[in-house]
Legacy VTK file of the C-alpha trace (Angstrom):
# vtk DataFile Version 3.0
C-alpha trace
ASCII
DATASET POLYDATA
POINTS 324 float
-110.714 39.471 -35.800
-109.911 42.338 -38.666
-106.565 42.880 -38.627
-105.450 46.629 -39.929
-104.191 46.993 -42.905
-101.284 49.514 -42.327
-97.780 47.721 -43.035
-96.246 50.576 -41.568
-96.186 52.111 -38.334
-97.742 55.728 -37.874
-96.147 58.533 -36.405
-95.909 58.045 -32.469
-98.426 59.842 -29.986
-96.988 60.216 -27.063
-100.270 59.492 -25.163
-98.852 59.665 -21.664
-97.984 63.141 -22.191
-100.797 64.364 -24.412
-103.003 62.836 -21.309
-101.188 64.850 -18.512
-101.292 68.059 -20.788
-105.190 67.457 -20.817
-105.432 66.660 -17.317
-103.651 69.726 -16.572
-106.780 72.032 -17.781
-108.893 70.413 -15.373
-108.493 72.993 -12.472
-109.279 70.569 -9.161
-107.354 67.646 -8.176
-110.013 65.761 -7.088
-111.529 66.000 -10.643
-108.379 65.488 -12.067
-107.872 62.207 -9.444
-112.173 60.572 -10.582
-110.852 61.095 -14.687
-107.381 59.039 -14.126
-109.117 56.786 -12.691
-112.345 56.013 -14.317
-110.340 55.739 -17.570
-107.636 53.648 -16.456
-104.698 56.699 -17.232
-102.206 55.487 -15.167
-103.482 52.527 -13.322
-106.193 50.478 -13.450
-109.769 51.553 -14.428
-111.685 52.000 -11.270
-115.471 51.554 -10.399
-117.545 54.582 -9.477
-117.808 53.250 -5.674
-113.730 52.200 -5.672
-113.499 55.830 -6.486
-116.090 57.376 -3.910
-114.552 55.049 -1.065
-110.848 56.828 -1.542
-112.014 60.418 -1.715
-114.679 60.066 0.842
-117.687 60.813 -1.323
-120.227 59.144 -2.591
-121.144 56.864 -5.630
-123.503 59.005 -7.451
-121.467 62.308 -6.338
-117.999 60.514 -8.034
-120.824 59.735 -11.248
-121.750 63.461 -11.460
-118.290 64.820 -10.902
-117.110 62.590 -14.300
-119.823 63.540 -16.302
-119.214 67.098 -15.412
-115.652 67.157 -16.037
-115.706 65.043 -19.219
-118.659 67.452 -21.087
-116.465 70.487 -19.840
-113.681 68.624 -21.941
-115.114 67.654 -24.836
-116.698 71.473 -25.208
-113.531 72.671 -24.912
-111.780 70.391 -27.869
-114.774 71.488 -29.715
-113.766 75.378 -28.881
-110.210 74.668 -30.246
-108.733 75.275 -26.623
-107.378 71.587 -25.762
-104.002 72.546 -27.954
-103.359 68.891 -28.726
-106.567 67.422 -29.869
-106.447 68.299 -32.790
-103.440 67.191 -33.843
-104.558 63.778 -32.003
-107.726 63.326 -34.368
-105.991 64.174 -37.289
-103.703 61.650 -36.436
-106.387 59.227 -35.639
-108.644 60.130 -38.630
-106.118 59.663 -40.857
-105.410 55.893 -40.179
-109.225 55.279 -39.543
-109.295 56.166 -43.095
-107.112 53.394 -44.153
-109.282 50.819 -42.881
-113.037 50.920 -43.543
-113.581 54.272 -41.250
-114.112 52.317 -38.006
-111.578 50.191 -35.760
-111.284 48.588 -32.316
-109.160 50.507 -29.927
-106.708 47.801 -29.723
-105.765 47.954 -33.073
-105.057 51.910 -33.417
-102.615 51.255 -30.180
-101.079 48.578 -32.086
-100.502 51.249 -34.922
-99.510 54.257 -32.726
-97.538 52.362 -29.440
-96.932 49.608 -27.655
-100.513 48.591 -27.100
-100.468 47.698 -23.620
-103.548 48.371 -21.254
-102.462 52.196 -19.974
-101.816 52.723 -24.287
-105.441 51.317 -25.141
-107.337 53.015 -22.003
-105.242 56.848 -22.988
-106.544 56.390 -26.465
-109.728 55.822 -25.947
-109.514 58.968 -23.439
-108.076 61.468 -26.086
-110.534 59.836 -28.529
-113.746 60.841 -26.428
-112.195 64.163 -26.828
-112.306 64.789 -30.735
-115.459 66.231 -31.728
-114.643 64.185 -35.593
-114.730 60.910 -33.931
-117.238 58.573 -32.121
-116.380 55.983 -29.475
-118.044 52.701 -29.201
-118.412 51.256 -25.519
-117.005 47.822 -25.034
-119.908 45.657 -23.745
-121.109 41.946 -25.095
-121.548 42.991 -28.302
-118.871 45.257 -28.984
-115.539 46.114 -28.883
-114.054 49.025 -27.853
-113.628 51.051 -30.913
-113.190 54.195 -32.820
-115.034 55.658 -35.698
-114.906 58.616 -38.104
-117.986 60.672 -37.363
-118.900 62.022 -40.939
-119.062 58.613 -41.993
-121.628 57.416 -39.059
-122.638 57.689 -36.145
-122.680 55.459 -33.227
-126.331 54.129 -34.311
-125.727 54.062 -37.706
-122.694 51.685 -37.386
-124.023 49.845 -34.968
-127.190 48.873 -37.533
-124.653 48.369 -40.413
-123.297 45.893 -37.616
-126.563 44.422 -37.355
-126.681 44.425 -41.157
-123.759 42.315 -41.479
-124.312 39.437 -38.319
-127.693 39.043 -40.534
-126.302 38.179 -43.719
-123.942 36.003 -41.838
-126.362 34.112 -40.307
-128.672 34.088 -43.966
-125.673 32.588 -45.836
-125.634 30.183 -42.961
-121.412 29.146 -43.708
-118.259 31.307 -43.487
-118.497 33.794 -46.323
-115.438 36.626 -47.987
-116.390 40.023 -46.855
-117.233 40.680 -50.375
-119.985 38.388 -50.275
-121.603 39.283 -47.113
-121.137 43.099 -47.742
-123.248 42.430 -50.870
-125.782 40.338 -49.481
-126.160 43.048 -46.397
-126.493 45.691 -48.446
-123.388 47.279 -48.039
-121.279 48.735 -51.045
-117.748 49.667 -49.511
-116.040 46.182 -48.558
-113.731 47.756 -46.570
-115.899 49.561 -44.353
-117.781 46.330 -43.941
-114.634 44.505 -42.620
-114.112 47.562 -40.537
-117.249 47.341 -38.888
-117.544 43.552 -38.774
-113.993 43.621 -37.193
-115.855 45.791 -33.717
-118.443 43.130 -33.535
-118.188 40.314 -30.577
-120.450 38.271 -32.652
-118.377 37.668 -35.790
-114.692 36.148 -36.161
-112.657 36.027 -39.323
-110.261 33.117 -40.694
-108.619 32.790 -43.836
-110.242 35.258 -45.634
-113.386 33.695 -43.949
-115.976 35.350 -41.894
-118.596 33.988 -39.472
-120.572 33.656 -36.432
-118.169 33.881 -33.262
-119.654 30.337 -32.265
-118.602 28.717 -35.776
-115.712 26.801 -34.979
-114.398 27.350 -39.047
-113.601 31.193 -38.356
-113.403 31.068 -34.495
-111.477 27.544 -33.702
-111.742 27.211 -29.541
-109.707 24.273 -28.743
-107.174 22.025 -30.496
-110.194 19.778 -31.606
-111.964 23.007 -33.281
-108.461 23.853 -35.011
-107.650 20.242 -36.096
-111.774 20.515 -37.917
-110.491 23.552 -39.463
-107.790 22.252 -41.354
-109.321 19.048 -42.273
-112.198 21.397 -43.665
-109.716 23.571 -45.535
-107.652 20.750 -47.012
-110.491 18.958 -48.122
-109.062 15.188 -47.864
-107.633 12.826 -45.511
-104.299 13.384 -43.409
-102.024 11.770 -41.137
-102.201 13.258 -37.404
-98.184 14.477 -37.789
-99.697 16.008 -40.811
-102.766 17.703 -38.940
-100.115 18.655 -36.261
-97.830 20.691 -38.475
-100.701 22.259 -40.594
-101.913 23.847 -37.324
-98.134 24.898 -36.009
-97.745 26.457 -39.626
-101.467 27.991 -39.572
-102.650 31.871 -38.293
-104.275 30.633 -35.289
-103.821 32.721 -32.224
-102.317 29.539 -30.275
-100.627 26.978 -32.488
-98.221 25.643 -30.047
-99.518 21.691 -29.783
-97.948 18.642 -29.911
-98.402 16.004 -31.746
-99.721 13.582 -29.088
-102.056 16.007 -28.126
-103.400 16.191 -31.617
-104.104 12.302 -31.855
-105.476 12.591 -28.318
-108.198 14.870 -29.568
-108.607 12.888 -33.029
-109.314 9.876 -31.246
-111.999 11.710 -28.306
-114.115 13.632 -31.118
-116.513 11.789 -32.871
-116.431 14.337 -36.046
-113.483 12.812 -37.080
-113.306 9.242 -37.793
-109.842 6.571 -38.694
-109.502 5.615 -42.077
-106.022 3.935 -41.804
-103.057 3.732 -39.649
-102.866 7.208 -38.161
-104.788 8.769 -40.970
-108.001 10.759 -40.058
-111.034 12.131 -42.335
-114.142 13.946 -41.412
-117.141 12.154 -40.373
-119.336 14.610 -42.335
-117.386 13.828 -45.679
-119.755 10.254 -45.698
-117.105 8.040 -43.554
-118.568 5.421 -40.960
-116.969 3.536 -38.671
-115.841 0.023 -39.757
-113.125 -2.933 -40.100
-111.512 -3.327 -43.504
-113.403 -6.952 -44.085
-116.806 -4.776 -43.866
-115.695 -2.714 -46.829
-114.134 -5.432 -49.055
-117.448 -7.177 -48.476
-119.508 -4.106 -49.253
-117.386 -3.250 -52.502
-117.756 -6.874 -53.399
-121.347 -6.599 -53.274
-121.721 -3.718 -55.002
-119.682 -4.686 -57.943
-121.803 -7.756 -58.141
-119.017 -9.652 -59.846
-114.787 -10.759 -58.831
-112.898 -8.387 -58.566
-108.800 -8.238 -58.540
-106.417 -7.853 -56.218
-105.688 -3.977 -57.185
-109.137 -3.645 -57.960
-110.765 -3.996 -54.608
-107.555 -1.848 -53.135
-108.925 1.006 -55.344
-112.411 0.416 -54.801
-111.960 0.543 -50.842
-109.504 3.412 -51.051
-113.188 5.471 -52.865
-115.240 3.740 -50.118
-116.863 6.378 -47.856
-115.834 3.902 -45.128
-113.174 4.159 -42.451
-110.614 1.346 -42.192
-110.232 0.843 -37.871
-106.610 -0.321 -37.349
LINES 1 325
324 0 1 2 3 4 5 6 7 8 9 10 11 12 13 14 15 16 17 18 19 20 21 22 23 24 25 26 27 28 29 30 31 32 33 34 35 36 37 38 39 40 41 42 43 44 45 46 47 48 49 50 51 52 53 54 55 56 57 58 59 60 61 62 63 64 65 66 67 68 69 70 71 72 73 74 75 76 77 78 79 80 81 82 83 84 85 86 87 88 89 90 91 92 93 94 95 96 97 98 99 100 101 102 103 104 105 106 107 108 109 110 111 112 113 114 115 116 117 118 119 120 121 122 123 124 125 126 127 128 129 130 131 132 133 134 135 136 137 138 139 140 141 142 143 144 145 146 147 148 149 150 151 152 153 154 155 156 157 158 159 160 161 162 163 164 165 166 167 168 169 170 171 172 173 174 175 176 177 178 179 180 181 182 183 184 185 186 187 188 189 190 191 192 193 194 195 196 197 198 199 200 201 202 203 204 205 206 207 208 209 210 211 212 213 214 215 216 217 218 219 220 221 222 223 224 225 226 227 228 229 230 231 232 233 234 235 236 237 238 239 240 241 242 243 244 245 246 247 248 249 250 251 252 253 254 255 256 257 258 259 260 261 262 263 264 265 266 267 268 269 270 271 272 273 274 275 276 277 278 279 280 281 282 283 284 285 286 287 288 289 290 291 292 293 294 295 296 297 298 299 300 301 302 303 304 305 306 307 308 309 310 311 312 313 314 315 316 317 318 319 320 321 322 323
């Protein structure tokens, strides 16, 4: 994923008590009681019929009683007479604008708090609530996110999104932003990292972004992580090599241990032996073989004797792998 570009922290919202100061306006408890809930303010989020089962109503009744109580809200922001929100989207706005107009929820609580669940879920309340701001839905394709509003709209950045997964998929191998922003169409880079940064579909590594399923921007397992940095160094290493490129790397998990690596080396047929703990990529032109194959097959080639340091060369170039 995008990570946000801010090096320093914003000024502190003190959600918990900008939420119970909106909360407050609602004038019945048992409004106040389907809100905290559905949005996760204090405890979990809860289902519609979690919700209908503890006040003693029903599913459709708790459905009509949010949607009632949340428009009532948001018309009242919109009036000016919610006292904090607008010193909330200002707040918001003005980091949005930092990076590309558009982030994930996560993020923003990682600029303004501590973002823990009750952080993320009172953000994306008291974002609902700014009539300057839209609110993507988390679903499969999406994360949970935050936009400015003059700069699109939730349809508008959701087909930029689509924009951007196409050129992806056109340039067919992890791209820079830069690239993929130009072949989608789309002039600002940083609003294309911004929105590509919301979408469950694309992943970013070194500088690198991709389809989710690509292993080079969105490494899985140890395997996927040990292809990475074979890919990215570009030549042979040593598996105590491999194991401290990927403890020194920006993968998410990098804890491994060296047996673990050679484990995996020695399972996956992408990567193939080509001396005595030294690994290359089976895509690079390397087949399996013993080292007599290759000095015969350099032999042959040369069509003449060779010496000694000669034929060490020569099978050193060979797109061969030496089996121990």
């Amino acid at each position: 994923m995008a990570e946000m570009t801010t090096t320093t922290k914003a000024a502190t919202l003190n959600t918990e008590q900008l939420v119970n100061d909106t909360l407050a306006t609602i004038d019945r408890e048992r409004e106040r009681e389907i809100v905290a809930r559905r949005f996760g303010l204090f405890e979990r989020k809860e289902t519609l019929e979690q919700i209908g089962e503890l006040l003693g109503i029903t599913r459709e009744r708790v459905r009509q009683l949010e949607k009632a109580v949340v428009t009532k809200l948001k018309a009242a922001a919109e009036q000016g007479s919610l006292e904090h929100i607008p010193a909330v989207q200002t707040a918001l706005t003005t980091e949005l604008s930092k990076v590309g107009g558009i982030a994930r929820i996560s993020e923003l609580s990682t600029t303004f708090g501590d973002n823990s669940r009750l952080e993320q879920a009172r953000l994306a309340f008291l974002s609902s609530l700014c009539p300057e701001l839209i609110v993507i839905d988390d679903d499969d394709n999406y994360y949970h996110s935050v936009g400015i509003r003059k700069n699109f709209d939730v349809t508008a950045a959701k087909a930029k999104v689509d924009k951007l997964i196409a050129a992806v998929k056109k340039l067919a191998e992890p791209k820079s932003i830069e690239d993929i922003a130009k072949t989608a169409g789309i002039t600002g880079v940083k609003e294309a990292a911004a929105l590509a940064s919301i979408s469950k579909q694309l992943a970013t590594l070194n500088g690198r972004w991709g389809l989710v399923k690509w292993p080079m921007v969105n490494p899985k397992n140890i395997r996927d992580k040990i292809y990475v940095i074979l890919k990215e160094q570009g030549k042979h290493l040593h598996f105590n090599e491999i194991a401290a490129a990927i403890k020194d790397s920006d993968f998410k998990r990098k804890d491994v241990t060296t047996q673990a690596i050679h484990n995996e080396l020695i399972k996956d047929k992408r990567f193939v032996l080509i001396g005595r703990g030294i690994y290359a990529l089976k895509e690079w032109g390397y087949e399996k073989g013993t080292v007599a194959d290759i000095i015969s097959e350099v032999l042959k080639k040369a069509g003449e004797p060779l010496h000694r340091d000669e034929i060490v060369k020569r099978v050193a170039k060979a797109t061969y792998a030496l089996t121990e």
